[in-house]
C-alpha positions in Angstrom: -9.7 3.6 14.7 -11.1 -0.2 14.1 -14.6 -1.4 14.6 -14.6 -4.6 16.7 -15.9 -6.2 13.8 -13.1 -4.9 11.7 -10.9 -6.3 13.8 -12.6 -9.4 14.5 -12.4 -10.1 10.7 -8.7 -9.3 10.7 -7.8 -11.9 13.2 -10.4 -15.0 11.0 -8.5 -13.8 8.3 -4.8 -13.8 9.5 -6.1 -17.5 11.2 -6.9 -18.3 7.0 -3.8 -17.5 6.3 -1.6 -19.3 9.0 -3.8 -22.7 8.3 -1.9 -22.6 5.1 1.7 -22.6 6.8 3.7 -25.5 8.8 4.1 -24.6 12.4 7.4 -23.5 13.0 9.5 -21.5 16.0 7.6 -18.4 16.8 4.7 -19.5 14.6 2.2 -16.6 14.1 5.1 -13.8 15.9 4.6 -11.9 12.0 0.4 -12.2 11.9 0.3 -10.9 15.1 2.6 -7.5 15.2 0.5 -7.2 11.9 -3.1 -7.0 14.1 -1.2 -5.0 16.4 -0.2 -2.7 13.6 -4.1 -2.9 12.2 -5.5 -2.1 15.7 -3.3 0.9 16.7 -2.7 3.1 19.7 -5.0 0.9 22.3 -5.4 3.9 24.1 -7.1 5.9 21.2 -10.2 3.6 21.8 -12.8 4.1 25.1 -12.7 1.7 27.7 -15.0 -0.7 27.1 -13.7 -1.3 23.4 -9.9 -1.5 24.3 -11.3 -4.6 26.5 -12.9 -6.5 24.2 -10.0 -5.7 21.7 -7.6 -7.0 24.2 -9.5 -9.8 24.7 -9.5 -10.7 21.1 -5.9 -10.2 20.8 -4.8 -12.4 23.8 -6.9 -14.8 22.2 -5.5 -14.6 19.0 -2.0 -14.9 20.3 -2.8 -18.0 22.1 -4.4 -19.9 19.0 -1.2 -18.7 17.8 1.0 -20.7 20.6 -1.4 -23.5 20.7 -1.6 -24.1 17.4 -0.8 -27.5 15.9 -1.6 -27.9 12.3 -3.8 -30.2 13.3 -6.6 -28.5 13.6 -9.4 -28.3 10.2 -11.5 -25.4 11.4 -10.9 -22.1 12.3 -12.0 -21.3 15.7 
């Protein structure tokens, strides 16, 4: 199992690398089945952390969708 801050740093560092790439069709689908790969079996972690994690995540995967390349900071 993650920390939080394990996977916090996952997700600023997956954002690094999709600041490099053009938006495209289902821009961010790889990066994200990757943090779902680095996170595991939600269930595996107690309540409280599979929240927060699944916070993080939904917000990850909206950066994702929002995302316009127009953006200079990671956030």
């Amino acid at each position: 199992m993650r920390t939080t801050k394990q996977i916090k740093d996952k997700i600023d560092a997956l954002k690094q690398k999709l600041h490099k790439k053009q938006v495209y069709e289902n821009f961010g689908d790889k990066e994200q089945r990757e943090l779902d790969e680095y996170i595991g079996d939600i269930w595996d972690y107690d309540y409280s952390n599979r929240m927060i994690i699944a916070s993080m995540t939904k917000q990850f995967f909206e950066w994702c969708y929002n995302y316009t390349g127009e953006q200079n900071a990671v956030g």
